[in-house]
Backbone as numpy.savetxt, mean C-alpha at the origin, in Angstrom:
# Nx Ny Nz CAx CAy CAz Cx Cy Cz
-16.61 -4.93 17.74 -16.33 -4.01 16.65 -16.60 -4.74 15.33
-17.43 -4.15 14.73 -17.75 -4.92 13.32 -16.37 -5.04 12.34
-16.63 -5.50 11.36 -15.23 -5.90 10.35 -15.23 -4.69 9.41
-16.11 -3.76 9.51 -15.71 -2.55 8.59 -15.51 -1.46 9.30
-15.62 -1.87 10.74 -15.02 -0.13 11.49 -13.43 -0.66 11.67
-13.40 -2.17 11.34 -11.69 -2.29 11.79 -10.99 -1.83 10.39
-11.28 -1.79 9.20 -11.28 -1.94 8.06 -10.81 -0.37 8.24
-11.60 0.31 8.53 -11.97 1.79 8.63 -10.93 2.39 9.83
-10.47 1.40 10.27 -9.71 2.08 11.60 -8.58 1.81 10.59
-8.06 0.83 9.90 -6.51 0.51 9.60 -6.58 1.78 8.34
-7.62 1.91 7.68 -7.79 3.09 7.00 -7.09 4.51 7.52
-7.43 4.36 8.93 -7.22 6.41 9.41 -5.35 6.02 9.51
-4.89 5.05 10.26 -3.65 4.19 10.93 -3.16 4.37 8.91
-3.45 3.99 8.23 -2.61 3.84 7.21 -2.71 5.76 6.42
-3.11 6.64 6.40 -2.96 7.77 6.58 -2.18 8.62 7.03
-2.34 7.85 8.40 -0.84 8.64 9.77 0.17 8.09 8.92
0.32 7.10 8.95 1.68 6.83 8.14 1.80 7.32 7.11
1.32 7.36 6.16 1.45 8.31 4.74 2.07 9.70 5.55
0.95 10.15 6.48 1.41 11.66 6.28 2.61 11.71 7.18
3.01 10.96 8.34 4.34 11.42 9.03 5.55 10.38 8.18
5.88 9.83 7.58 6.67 8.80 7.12 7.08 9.18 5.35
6.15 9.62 4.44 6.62 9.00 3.37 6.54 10.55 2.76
7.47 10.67 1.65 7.05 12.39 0.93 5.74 12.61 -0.01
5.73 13.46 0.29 4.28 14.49 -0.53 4.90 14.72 -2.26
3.84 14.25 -2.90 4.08 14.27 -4.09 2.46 13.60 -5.02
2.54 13.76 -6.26 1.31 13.12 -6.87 0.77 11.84 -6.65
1.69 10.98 -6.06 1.42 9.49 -5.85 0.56 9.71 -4.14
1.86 10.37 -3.42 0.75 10.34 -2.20 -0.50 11.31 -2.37
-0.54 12.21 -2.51 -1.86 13.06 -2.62 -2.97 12.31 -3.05
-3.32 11.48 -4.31 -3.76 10.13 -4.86 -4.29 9.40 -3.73
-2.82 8.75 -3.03 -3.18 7.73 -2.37 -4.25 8.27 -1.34
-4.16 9.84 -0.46 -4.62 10.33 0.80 -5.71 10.20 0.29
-6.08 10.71 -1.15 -7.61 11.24 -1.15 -8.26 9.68 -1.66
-8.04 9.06 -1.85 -8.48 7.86 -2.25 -8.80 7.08 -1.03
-7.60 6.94 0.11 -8.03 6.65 1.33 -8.82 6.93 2.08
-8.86 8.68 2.00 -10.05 9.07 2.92 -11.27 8.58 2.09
-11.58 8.84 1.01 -12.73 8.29 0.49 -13.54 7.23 0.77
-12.35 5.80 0.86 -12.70 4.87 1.19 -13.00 4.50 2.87
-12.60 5.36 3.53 -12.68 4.99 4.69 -14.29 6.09 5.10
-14.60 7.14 4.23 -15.60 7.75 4.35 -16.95 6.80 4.12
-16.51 5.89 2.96 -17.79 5.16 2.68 -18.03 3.66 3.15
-17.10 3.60 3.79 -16.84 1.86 4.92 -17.68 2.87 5.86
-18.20 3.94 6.58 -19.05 4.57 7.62 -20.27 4.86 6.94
-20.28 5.36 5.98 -21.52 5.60 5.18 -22.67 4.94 4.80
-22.00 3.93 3.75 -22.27 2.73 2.97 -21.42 1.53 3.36
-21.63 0.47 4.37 -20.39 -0.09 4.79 -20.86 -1.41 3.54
-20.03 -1.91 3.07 -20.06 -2.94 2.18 -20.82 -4.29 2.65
-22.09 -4.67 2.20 -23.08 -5.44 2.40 -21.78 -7.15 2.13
-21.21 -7.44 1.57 -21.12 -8.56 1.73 -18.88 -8.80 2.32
-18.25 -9.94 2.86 -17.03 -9.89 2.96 -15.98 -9.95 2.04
-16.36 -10.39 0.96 -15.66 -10.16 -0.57 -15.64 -8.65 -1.10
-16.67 -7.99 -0.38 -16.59 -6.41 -0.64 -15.56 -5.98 -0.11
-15.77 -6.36 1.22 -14.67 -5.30 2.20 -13.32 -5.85 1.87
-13.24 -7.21 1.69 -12.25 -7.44 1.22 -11.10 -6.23 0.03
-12.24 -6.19 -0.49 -11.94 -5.73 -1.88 -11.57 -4.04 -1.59
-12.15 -3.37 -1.24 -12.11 -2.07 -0.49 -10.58 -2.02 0.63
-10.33 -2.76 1.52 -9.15 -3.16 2.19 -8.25 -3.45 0.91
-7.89 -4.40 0.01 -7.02 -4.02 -0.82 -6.42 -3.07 -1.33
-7.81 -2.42 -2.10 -7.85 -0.89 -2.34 -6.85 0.08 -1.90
-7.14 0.01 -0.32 -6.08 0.91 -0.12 -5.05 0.58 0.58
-4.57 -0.72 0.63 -3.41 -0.96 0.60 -2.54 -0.85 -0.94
-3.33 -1.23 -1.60 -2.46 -1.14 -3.04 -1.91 0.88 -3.23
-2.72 1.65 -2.85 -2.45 2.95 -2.78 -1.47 3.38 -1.66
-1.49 2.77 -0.69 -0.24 2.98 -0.01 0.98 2.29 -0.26
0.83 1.19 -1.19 1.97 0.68 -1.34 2.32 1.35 -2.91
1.35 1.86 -3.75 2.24 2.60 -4.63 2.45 3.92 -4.60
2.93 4.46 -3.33 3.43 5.63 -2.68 4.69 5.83 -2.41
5.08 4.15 -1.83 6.69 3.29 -2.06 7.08 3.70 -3.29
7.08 3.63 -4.43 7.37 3.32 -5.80 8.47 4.62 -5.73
8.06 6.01 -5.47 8.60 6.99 -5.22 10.00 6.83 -4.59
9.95 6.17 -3.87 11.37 6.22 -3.00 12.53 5.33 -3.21
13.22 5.96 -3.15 14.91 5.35 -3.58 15.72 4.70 -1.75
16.02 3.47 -2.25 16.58 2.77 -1.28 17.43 2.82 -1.34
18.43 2.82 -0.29 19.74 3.02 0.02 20.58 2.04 0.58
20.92 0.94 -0.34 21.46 -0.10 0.51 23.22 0.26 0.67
23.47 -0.55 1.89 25.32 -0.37 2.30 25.70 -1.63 1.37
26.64 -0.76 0.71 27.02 -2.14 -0.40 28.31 -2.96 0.11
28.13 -3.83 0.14 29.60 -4.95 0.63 30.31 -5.53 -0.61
31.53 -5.08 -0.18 32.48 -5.89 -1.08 32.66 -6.86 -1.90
32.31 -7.73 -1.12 31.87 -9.51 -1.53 30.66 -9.99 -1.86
29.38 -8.80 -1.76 27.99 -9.05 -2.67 27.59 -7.51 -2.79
28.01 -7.42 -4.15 27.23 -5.60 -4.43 25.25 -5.81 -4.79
25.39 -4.75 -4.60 23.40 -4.32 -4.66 23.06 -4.62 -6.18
22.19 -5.36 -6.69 21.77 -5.34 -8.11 21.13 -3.52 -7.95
21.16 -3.43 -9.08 20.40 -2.09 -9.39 19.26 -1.79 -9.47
18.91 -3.05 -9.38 17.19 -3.14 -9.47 16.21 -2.98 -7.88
17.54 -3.20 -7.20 17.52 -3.15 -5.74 16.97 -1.75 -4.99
17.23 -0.84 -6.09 17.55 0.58 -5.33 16.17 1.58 -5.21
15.37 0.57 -6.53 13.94 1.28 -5.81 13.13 0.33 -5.03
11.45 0.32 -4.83 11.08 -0.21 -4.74 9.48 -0.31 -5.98
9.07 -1.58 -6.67 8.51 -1.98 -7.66 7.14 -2.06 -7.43
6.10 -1.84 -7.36 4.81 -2.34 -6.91 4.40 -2.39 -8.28
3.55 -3.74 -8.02 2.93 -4.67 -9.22 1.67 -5.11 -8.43
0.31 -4.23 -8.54 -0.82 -4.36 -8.26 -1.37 -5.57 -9.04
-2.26 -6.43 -8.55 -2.56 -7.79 -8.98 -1.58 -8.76 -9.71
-0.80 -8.53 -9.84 0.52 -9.77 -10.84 0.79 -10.68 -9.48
0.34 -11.83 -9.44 1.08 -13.00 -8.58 2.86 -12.81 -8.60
3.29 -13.84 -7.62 4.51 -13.82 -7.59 4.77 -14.63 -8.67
6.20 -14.84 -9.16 6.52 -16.07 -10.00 7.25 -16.91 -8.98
6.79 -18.08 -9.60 7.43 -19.13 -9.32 8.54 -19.34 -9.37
9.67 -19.08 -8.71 11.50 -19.14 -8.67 12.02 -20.62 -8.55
11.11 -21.32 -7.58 11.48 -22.48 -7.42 11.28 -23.73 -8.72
12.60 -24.33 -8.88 12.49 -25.08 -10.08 11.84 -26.46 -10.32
11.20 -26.24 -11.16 10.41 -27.42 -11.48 9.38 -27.93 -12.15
């Protein structure tokens, strides 16, 4: 199996999940049609070099992960460590590295 029908397979696989798992709203609608797109032209036009597909595989992971952004988390709060508030959604930050926490 070449590296853009697998590309193209996690494409249809990341879809199913959108559509049975997460709610319908402007972010997912976005993300679906952006996905199918991309997975239309990984069959079409499959990307001549691996920094492409690379790049195309990001693509639509970054669209499924800002589909998350939408949804409110529900943590069980304990007594002895409550939930920061910042906790309760979830944040997607397309290209921003992590920071560095560790001191030094």
């Amino acid at each position: 199996m070449r590296s853009s029908a697998i590309v193209r397979q996690k494409a249809h696989n990341t879809l199913a999940t959108l559509e049975e798992y997460l709610p319908r709203g402007p972010l997912w609608d976005r993300a679906c049609k952006n996905i199918e797109g991309r997975a239309r032209s990984l069959k079409d036009d499959p990307p001549r070099t691996f920094a492409s597909l690379l790049g195309i595989e990001g693509s639509i992971a970054a669209d499924y992960f800002r589909v998350w952004s939408c949804l409110s988390i529900k943590w069980e709060p304990l007594k002895r460590y409550p939930i920061p508030k910042d906790w309760s959604t979830y944040r997607f930050e397309s290209g921003t590295p992590p920071r560095n926490t560790a001191p030094g």
